[in-house]
N, C-alpha and C positions, 0 to 999 in steps of 0.2 A: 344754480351755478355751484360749482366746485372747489375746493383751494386745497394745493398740495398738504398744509398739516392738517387739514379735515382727516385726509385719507391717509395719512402716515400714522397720524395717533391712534385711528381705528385699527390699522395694520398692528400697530402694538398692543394692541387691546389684544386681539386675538394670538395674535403669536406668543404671548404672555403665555397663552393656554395652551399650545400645542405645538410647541418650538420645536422638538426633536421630529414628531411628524413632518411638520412641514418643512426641516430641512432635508431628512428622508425623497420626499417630494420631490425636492427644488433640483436635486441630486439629478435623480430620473428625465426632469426634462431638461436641466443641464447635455445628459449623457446624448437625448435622443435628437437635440437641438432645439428645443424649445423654448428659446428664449429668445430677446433682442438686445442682447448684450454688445456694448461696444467691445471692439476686436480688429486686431490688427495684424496683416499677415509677416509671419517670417522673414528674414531679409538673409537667409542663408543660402541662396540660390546662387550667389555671386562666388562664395568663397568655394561652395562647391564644387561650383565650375574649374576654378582654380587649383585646386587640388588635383579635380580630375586631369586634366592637363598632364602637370607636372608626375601622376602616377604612372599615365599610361602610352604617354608620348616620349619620344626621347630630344635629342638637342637639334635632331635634325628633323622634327615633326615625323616621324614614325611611330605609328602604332608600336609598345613592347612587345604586346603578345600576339599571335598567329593571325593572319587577315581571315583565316578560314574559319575562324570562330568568332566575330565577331557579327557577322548577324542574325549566326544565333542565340546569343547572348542579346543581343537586340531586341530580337522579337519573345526572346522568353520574357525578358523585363517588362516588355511592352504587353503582354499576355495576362501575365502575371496583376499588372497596375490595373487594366483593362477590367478583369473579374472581379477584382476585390470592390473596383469602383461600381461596377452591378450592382455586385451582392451589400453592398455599403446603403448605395440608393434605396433597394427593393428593402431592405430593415428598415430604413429613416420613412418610406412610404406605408408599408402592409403594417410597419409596427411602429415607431417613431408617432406618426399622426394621430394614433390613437389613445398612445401612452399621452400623447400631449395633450387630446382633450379630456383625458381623464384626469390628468394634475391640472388643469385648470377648472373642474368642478369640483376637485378637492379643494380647494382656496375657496371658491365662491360659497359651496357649501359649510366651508368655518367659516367665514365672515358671516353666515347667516345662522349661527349654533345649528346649523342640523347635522341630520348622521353622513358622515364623510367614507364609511364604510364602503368596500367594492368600488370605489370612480375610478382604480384602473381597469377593473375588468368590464366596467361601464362601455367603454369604447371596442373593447371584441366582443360583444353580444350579437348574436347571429344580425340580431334586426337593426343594428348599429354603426357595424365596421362599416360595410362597402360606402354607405352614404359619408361616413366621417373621412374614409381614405379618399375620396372622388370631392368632395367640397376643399378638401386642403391642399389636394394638390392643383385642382384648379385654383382656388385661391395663389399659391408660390407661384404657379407659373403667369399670374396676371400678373403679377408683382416683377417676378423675371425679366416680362418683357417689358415692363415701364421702365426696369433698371436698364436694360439696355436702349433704349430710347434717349435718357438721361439719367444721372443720379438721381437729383433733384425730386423729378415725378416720380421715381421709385421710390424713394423717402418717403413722398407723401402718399403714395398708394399704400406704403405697407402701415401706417398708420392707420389709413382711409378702414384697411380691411380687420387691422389688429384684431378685434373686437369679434371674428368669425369662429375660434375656437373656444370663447364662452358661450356664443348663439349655439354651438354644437353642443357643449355641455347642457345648455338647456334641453335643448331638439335635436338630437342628430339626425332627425328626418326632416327636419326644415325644406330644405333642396339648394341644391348650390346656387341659384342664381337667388334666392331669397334672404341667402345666409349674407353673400355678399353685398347686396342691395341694403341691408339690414345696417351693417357696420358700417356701411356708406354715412348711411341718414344719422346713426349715434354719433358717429364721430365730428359731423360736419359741424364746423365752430371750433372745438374741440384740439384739432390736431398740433397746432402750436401752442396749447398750453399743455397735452401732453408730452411734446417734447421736452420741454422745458422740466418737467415731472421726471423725465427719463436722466436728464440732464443733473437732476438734482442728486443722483445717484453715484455720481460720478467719483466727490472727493471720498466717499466711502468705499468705491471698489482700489481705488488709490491706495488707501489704507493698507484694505486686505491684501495688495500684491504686494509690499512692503515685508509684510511676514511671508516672503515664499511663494507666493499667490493664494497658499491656503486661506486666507481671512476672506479672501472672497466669495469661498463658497458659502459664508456666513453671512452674506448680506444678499444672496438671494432670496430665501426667505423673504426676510425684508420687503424686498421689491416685488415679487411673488404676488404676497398679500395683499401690497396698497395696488398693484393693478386689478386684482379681482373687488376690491372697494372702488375702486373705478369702475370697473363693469357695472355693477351694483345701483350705481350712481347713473351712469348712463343709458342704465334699462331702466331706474324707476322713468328718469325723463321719459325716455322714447314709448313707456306706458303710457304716461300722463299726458302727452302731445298725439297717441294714437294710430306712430309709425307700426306700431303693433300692439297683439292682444294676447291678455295671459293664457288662450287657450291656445296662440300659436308657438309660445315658447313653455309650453305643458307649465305653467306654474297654477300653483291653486291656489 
């Protein structure tokens, strides 16, 4: 069994060693979304509206400017949001998922002193990507549809699976249904005391938004580390209980 300052003071142990790395890192899978940070969306959609109104209407609810331009102006917005949200996807999938298992073998590999060298380019090796892009986004989209079923189960699915981009960092040839089956069997027991783990992260991202939001990016790190001390932890178990063998997660 496991206890949050097990895994925080190890996480310090090592970040001790390689702070600016591993903020470097956190950076990276911040940008690509790699992370499960709590977040809440914007409430500006109201006042928007609002403004729009009073910009482009007049007293007598008419449109200000030309009806004949107006769907054009429509569909170019609508064109416009349409592409970028593509081209936004297809980066988060072909490049996002790889970058993300690659910062996550960067953490496991310094929690184990070894060489942390190349783990982003770990994840586009010819023999690497397609399996890492086709296990993750299967992974999201099982998760997706739990979210839409309920919150609740999607909560606890994305926990259930958390654990799928360190299996990659070990194997990115594992295969998706083994990768998923895997973090199934680690986490099971588990899931509510990693929340609570997640949880304990909290009054310290508080802090950081307090100066600007900047401080927060300094407690990724932080959290980074003790989740890969958690994997660590998770896999000796699921060694030692037999869910797997070090020849299927290539460890030697």
């Amino acid at each position: 069994m496991w206890s949050r300052k097990e895994l925080k003071d190890r996480a310090k142990e090592v970040l001790s060693k390689i702070y600016l790395g591993a903020f470097g890192v956190s950076l990276v899978l911040a940008l690509v979304g790699g992370t499960h940070r709590w977040s809440s969306n914007g409430s500006h959609n109201n006042s928007y509206s609002h403004n729009f109104y009073y910009n482009h209407y007049n007293s007598h609810g008419f449109i200000n400017f030309p009806f004949t331009n107006w769907p054009f102006i429509q569909w170019r917005h609508i064109s416009f949001f349409f592409i970028a949200f593509v081209v936004v996807l297809a980066l988060r999938i072909f490049v996002g998922y790889a970058l993300e298992v690659g910062g996550r073998r960067y953490f496991v590999q310094a929690a184990q002193y070894k060489d942390r060298r190349n783990c982003f380019s770990f994840g586009f090796d010819q023999q690497n990507h397609m399996s890492i892009v086709t296990t993750m986004l299967f992974k999201n989209i099982l998760i997706f549809l739990w979210t839409l079923l309920l919150i609740i189960p999607g909560i606890i699915k994305s926990y259930a699976y958390s654990m799928v981009p360190y299996i990659l960092a070990d194997n990115p040839n594992i295969g998706v249904r083994r990768a998923i089956e895997l973090s199934n069997e680690m986490t099971r027991g588990h899931k509510f005391d990693m929340f609570i783990l997640d949880l304990s992260f909290i009054g310290w991202y508080i802090l950081g938004a307090l100066a600007f939001g900047i401080g927060t990016f300094f407690v990724m790190p932080y959290e980074n580390a003790t989740d890969a001390e958690l994997y660590l932890v998770l896999r000796r178990e699921a060694l030692y209980q037999n869910m797997c063998s070090y020849d299927e997660l290539l460890l030697s």
